[in-house]
C-alpha positions in Angstrom: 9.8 -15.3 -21.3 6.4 -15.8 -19.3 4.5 -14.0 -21.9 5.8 -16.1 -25.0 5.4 -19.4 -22.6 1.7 -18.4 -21.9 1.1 -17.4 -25.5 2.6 -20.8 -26.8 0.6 -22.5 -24.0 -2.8 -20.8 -24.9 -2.3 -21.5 -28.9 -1.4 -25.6 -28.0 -4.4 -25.4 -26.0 -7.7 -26.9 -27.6 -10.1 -24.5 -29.1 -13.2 -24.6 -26.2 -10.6 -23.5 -23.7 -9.3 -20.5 -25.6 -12.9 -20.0 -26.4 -13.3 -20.1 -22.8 -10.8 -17.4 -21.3 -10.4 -15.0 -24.8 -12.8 -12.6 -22.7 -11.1 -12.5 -19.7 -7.5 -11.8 -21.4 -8.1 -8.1 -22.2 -8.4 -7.6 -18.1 -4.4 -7.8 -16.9 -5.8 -8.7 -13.3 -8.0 -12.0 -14.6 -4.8 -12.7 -17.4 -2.8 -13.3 -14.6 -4.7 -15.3 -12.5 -5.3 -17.7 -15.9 -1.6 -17.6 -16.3 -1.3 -19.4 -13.2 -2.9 -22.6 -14.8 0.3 -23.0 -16.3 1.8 -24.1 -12.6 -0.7 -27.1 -12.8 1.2 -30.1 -11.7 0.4 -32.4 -14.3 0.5 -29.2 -17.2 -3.1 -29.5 -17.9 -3.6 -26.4 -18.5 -7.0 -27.3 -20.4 -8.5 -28.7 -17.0 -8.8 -25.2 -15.5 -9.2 -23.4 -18.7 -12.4 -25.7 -19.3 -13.6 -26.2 -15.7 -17.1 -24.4 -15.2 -16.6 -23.1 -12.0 -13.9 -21.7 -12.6 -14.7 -20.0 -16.0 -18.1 -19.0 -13.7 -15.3 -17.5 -10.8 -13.8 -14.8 -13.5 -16.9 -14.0 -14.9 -18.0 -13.0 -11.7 -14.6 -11.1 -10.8 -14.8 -9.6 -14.1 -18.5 -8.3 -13.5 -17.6 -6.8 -10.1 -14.5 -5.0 -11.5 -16.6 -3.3 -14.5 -19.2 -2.4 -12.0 -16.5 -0.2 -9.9 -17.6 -2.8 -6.7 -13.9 -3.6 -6.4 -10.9 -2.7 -7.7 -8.1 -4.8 -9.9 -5.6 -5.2 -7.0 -8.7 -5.9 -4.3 -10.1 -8.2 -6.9 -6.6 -10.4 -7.3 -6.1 -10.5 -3.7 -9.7 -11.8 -3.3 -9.6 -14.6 -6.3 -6.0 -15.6 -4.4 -7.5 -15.8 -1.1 -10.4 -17.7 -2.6 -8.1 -20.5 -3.8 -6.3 -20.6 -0.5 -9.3 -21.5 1.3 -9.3 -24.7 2.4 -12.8 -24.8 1.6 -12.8 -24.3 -1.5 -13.0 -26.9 -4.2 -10.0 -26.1 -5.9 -7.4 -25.6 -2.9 -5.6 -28.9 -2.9 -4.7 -28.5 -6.6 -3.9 -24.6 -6.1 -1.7 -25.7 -3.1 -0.2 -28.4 -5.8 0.5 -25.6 -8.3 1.6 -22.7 -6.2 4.3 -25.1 -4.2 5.9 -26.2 -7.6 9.1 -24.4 -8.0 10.8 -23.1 -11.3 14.2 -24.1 -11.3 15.9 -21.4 -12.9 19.5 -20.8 -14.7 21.1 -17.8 -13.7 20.1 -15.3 -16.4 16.2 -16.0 -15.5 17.1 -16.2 -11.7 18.0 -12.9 -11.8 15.2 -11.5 -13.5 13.0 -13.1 -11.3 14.9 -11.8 -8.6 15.0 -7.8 -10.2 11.1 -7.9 -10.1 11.0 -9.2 -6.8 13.4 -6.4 -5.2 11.3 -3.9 -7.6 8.0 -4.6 -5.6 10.2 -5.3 -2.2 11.4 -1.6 -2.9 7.8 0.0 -3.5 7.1 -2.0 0.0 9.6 -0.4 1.7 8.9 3.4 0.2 5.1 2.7 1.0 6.5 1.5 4.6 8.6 4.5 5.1 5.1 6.7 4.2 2.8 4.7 6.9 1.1 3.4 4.0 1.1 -0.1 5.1 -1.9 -1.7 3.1 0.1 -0.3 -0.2 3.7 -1.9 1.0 1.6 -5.1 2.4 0.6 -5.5 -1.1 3.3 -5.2 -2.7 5.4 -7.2 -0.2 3.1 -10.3 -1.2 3.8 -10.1 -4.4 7.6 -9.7 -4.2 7.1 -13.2 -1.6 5.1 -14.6 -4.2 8.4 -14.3 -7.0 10.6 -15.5 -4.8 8.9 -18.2 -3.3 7.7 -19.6 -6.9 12.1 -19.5 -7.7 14.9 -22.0 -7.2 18.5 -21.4 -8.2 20.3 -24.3 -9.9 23.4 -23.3 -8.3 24.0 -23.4 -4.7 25.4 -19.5 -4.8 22.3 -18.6 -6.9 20.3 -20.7 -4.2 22.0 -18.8 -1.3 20.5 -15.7 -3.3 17.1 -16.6 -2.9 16.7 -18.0 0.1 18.5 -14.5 1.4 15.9 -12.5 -0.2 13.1 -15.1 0.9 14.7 -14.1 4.8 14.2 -10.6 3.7 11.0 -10.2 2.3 9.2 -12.0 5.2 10.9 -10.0 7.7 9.1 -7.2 5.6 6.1 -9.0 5.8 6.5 -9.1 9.7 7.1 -5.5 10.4 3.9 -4.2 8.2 2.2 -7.0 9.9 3.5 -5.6 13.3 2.4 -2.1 12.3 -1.5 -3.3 11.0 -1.2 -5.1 14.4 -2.0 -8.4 12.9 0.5 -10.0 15.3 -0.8 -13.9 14.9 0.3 -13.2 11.2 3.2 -11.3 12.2 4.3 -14.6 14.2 3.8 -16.5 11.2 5.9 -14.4 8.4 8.5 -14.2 11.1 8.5 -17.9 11.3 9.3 -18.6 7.6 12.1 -16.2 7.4 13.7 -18.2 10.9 12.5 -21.5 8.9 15.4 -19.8 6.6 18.0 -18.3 8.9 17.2 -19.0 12.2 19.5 -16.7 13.4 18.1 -13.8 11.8 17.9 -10.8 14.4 15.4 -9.0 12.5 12.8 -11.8 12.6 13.6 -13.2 16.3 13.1 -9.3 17.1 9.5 -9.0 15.3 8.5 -12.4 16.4 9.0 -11.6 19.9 7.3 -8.1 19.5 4.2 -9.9 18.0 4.0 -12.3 20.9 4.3 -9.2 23.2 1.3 -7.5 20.8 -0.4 -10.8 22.1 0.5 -10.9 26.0 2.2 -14.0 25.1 4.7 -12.9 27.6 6.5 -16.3 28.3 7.2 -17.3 24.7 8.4 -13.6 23.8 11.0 -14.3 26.6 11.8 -17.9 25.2 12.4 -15.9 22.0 14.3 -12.8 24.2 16.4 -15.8 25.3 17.5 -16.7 21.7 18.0 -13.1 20.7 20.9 -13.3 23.7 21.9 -16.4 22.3 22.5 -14.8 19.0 24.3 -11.9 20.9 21.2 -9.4 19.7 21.2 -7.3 23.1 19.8 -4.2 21.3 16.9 -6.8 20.2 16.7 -7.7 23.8 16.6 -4.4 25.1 14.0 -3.2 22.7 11.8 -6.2 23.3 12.1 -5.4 26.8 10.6 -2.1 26.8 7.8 -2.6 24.8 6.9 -5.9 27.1 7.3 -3.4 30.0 5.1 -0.8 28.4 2.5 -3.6 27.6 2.5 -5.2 31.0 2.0 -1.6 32.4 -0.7 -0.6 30.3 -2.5 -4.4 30.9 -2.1 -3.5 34.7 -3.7 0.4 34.6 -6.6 -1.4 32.1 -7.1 -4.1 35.1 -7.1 -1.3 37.6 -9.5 0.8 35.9 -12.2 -1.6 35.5 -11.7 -3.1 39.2 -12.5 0.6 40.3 -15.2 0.9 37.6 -16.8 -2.7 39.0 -16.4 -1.1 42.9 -18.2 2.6 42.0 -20.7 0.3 40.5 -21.4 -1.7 43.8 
């Protein structure tokens, strides 16, 4: 459906844009990104297709991928991020397109939905085997379906936003395990945006903080997990707080009898 959409889109298109991405079609990491121009809010499709930088930003990407200095799925995580920067000249009108949502009827919701558990599942088998750059990636790209998705219905709503909850919980525990805590916080934050009842992410939030010495607001979060009746949460959160707090204490002992040897 996406493919006949960006076929149809490209062929309406006028013929200095198609001129301008034909050499970037062949590589599936660069087609992708150009099929993203779709999302513009105003369909202009042609403004990106014919903006120099832009055309100046693949041709770059491509260069570096034929050259072996990075790979397809470093390159589209790269080009992504360099949207995303505020900085860049293009954010505002990639945060426009991304934040657009496709409402979809139920046939299409659940394809959508059968990719994103596809990449959700080879997240959780690259998990399960430590390998937590693999399962971050492909957690992204499953959040990246499903936050893109809207259900016409409100059941077929409720669907998404479940596996919206779920896939940032994901996010949150590879986070956890890469200890990127600040961005473990923050994944665990827009699945409780969600559910904000959800045990798995008041557990992970509160073990980020922890990761932090944020000890107070892990507590305020401890508290909520006893609210929700989570006492395994609470008692898991409590020992790795107690193991942090000792291990801060033996660190702050060592170096005060470092710093008296010394004197």
């Amino acid at each position: 459906m996406q493919a006949l959409k960006f076929r149809s889109t490209v062929l309406d298109a006028d013929l200095d844009a198609q001129k301008n991405i034909a050499p970037f079609l062949k590589n599936k990491v660069l087609k992708r990104i150009i099929m993203t121009f779709m999302n513009d809010p105003n369909g202009d499709f042609e403004k990106w297709a014919k903006n120099p930088r832009v055309i100046e930003m693949l041709a770059t990407a491509q260069r570096m991928m034929e050259d072996g200095r990075l790979d397809e799925r470093d390159m589209e995580e790269h080009l992504i991020r360099m949207l995303k920067d505020p900085g860049s000249s293009h954010h505002d009108e990639y945060r426009q397109a991304t934040e657009m949502k496709a409402r979809l009827p139920t046939d299409q919701l659940v394809q959508a939905l059968n990719e994103h558990l596809q990449e959700r599942n080879k997240g959780n088998a690259a998990y399960r085997k430590q390998a937590y750059e693999t399962a971050l990636h492909h957690y992204l790209r499953a959040k990246s379906i499903v936050d893109l998705v809207e259900g016409l219905s409100t059941a077929d709503q409720e669907e998404v936003v479940v596996n919206a909850v779920a896939v940032n919980c994901n996010l949150a525990a590879v986070y956890l395990a890469l200890r990127e805590f600040g961005a473990a916080v923050a994944a665990a934050d827009d699945a409780l945006a969600l559910d904000g009842g959800c045990e798995k992410a008041l557990v992970r939030k509160a073990k980020a903080l922890v990761g932090r010495h944020e000890y107070e607001s892990a507590e305020k979060v401890m508290e909520e997990l006893r609210r929700v009746g989570a006492l395994d949460g609470v008692d898991e959160v409590a020992a790795m707080m107690k193991t942090s707090k000792g291990r801060a204490a033996q660190s702050q002992q060592g170096f005060m009898q470092g710093l008296a040897r010394g004197m």
